[in-house]
C-alpha positions in Angstrom: 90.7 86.8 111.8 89.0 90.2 111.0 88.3 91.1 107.7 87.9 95.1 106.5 86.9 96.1 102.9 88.6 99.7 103.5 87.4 103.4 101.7 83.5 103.1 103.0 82.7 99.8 101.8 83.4 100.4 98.2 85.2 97.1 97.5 88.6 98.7 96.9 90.7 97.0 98.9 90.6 94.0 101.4 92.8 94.0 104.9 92.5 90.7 107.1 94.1 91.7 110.3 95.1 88.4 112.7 93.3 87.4 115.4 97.0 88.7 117.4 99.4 90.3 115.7 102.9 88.0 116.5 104.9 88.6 113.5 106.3 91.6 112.3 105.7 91.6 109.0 102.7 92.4 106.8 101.6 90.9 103.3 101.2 93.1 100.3 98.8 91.8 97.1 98.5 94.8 94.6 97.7 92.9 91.5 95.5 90.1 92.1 92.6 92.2 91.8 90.0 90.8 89.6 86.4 92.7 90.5 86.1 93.8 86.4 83.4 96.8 86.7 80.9 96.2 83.7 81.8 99.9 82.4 85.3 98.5 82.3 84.9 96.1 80.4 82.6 98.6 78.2 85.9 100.3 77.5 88.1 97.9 76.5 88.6 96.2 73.2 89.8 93.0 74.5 87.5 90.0 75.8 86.8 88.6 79.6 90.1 86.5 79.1 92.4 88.4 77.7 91.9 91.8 80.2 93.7 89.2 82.3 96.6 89.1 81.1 98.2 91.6 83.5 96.7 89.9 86.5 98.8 88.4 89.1 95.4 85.6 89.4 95.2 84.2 93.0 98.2 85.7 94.8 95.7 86.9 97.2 94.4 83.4 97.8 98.2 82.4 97.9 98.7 84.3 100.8 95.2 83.8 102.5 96.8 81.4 105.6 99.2 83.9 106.7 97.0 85.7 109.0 96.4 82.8 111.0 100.5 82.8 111.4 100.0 86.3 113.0 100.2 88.9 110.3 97.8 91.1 108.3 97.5 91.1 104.4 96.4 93.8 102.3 94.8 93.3 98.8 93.3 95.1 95.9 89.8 94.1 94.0 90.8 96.2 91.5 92.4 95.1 88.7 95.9 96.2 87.4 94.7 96.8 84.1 92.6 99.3 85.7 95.2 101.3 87.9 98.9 100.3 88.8 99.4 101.3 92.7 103.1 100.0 92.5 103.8 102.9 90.3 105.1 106.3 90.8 102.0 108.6 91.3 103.1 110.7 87.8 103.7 107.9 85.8 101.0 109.2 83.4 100.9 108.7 80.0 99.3 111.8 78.8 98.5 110.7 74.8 95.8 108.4 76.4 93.3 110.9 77.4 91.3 113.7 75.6 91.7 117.2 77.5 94.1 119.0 79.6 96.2 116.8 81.3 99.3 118.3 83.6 102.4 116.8 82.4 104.1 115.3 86.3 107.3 114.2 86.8 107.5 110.4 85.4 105.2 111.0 82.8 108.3 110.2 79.7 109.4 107.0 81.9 110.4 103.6 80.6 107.6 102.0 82.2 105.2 105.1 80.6 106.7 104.7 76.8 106.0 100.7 77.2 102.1 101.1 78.1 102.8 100.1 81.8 102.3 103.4 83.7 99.8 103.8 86.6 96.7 103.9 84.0 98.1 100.9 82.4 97.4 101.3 77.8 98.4 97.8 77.2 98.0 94.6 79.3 100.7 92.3 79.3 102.1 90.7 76.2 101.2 94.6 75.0 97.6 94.1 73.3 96.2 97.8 73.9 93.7 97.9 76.7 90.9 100.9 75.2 88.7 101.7 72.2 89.7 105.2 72.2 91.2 107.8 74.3 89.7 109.0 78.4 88.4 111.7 79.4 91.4 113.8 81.5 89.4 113.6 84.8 89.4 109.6 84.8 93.2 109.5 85.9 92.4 111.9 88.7 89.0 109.5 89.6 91.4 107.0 89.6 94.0 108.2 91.4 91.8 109.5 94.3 89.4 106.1 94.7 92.2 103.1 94.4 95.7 104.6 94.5 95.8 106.8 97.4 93.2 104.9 99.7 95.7 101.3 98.8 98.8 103.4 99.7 97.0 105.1 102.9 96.3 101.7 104.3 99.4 100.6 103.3 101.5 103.2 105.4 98.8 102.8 108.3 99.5 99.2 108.6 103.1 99.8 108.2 103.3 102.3 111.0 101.1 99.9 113.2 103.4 97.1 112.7 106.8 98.8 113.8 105.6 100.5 116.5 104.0 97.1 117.8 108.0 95.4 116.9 110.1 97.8 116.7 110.9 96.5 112.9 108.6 95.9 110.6 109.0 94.0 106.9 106.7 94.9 104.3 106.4 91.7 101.4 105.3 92.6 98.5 103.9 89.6 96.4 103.4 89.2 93.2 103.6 86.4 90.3 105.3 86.2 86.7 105.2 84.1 83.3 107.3 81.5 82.9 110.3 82.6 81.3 111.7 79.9 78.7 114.9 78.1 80.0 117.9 80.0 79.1 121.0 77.8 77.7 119.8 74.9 79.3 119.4 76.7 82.9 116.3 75.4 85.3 114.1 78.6 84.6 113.7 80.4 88.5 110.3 79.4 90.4 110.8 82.6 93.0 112.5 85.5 92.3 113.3 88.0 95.2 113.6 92.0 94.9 115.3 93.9 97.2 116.3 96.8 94.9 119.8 95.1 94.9 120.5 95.6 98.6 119.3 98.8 99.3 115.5 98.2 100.6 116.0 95.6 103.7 118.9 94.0 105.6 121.1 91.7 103.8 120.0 88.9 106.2 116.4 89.6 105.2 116.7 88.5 101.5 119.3 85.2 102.8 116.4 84.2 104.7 114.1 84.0 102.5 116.3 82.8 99.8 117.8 79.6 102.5 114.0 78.7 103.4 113.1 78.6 99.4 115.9 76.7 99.1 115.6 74.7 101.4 111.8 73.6 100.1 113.8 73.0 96.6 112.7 76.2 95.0 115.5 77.5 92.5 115.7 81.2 93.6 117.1 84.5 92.0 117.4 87.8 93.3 116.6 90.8 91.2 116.4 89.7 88.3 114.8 90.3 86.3 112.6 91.6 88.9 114.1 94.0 91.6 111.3 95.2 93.1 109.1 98.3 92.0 107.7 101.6 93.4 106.2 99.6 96.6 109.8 97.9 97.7 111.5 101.1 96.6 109.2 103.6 98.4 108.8 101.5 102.3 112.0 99.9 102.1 113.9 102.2 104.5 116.3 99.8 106.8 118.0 102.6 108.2 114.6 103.2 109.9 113.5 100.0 110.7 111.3 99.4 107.8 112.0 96.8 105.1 110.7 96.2 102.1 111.2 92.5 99.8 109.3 91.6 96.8 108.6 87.9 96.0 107.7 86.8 92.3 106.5 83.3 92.1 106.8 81.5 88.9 102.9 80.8 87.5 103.5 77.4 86.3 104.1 76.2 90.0 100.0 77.2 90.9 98.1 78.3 88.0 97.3 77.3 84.5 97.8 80.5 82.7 95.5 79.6 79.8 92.4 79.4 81.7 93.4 81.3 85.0 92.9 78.3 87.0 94.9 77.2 90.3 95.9 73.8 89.6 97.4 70.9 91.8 100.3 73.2 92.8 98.7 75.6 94.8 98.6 74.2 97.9 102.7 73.7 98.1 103.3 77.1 96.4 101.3 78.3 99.1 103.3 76.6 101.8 106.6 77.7 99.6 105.2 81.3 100.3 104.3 80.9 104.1 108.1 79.6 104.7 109.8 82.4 103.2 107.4 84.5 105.2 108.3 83.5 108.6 112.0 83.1 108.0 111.9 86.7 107.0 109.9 87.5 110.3 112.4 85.6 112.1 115.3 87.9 111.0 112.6 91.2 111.6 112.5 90.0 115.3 116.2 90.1 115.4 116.5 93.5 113.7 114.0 95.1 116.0 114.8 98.4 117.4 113.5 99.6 121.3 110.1 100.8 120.5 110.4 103.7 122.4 113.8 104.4 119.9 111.6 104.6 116.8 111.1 108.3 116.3 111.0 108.4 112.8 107.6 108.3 110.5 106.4 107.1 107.1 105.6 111.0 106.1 109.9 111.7 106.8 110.2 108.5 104.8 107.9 110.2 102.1 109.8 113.0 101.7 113.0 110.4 100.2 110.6 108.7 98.0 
């Protein structure tokens, strides 16, 4: 395995590309990020712990055997608290920062008004993140040194992976809380996102919900998680690129009060790799000529 901080060295992001490429698929991380800058942490009113909270702790380390299987992962060391790359680029919410800001398109949406934009104002569980207002050039720092290079490797690897298949599947993984049992229901351990249909195959999502099954995972799909601005923007079937998100229930690795893994990881981690490579099993199936994929990620751009 080959491992490549990407942007210069700067600890941004981490890709670890197989030692051959046999499956084609590749393995997203965006929110396990946890390298907390010092002049972070000076900006914030909440404590080491609680900056957290919005973490999706040791999904990286979840996925760290799939290389081995044949695929690459990508990963931010940022944190989300610090930027949100599965949000819409203009989902800025201008009342957090002192000086001319542009209003863009996205900046009055649902996810803005709740705190949860791409310059996060609240962590989860919506305890407010800074001391006071940033200056207006942070969100364009920002922006310039995480979003755009996790998104440029992102399409890179994406681009790679169908033209080495002919059909590529992007996974996007993630974790949640544990939601409380509702009316006596078995509370989900995986949720699946496929934008209800319309960002892979049909067969991609039965796969992966028939191997959780099959593992004795209870499994939902889309809700109440259908997939964000990562599943919505690569998931182009009609093109040969797919795009699932997997949410995995905390309480079957991690012990959310100290942000620990705990006995479960190891079979969480299994869980993971068998949903993978049913879903790369199906990607195989779907795969187009090479020489028949004309299409690029900047004519997908343009839809998203």
């Amino acid at each position: 395995m080959r491992r490549a901080n990407d942007n210069g060295g700067s600890q941004v992001l981490e890709v670890i590309h197989p030692d051959r490429r046999t499956l084609p698929v590749l393995i997203s991380s965006p929110h396990s990020g946890r390298n907390y800058d010092p002049s972070f942490l000076g900006m914030t009113r909440l404590d080491s712990q609680a900056i957290r909270r919005s973490e999706d702790a040791f999904v990286d380390r979840l996925i760290a055997g799939i290389p081995a299987l044949g695929a690459p992962t990508i990963s931010a060391l940022f944190p989300r608290a610090w930027i949100d790359v599965n949000r819409e680029p203009g989902e800025l919410d201008c009342t957090m920062f002192e000086g001319p800001l542009r209003a863009t398109p996205g900046h009055n949406s649902p996810r803005v008004r709740a705190g949860l934009g791409i310059i996060p104002r609240v962590v989860a569980g919506g305890a407010a993140i800074y001391r006071s207002r940033l200056p207006a050039a942070e969100a364009q720092r920002r922006i310039a040194s995480c979003y755009t290079p996790y998104h440029t490797t992102l399409e890179h690897l994406i681009d790679e992976t169908r033209q080495l298949f002919g059909a590529v599947c992007l996974i996007d993984c993630h974790s949640m809380p544990t939601a409380r049992p509702a009316c006596g229901h078995k509370p989900a351990d995986i949720v699946l996102g496929d934008r209800f249909g319309t960002s892979c195959a049909p067969a991609v999502s039965r796969a992966a919900a028939d191997a959780l099954q099959a593992e004795g995972a209870m499994v939902r799909r889309n809700h109440p998680y259908p997939g964000g601005h990562i599943t919505r923007r690569y998931g182009r079937p009609d093109l040969g690129m797919h795009a699932i998100q997997i949410e995995v229930d905390r309480r079957l690795y991690l012990d959310e009060t100290t942000v620990e893994p705990t006995a479960g990881f190891a079979a969480t981690a299994r869980l993971l790799e068998a949903a993978i490579l049913a879903i790369a099993h199906v990607v195989h199936g779907l795969a187009q000529p090479v020489a028949s994929v004309e299409h690029t990620l900047t004519d997908a751009g343009t839809r998203a």
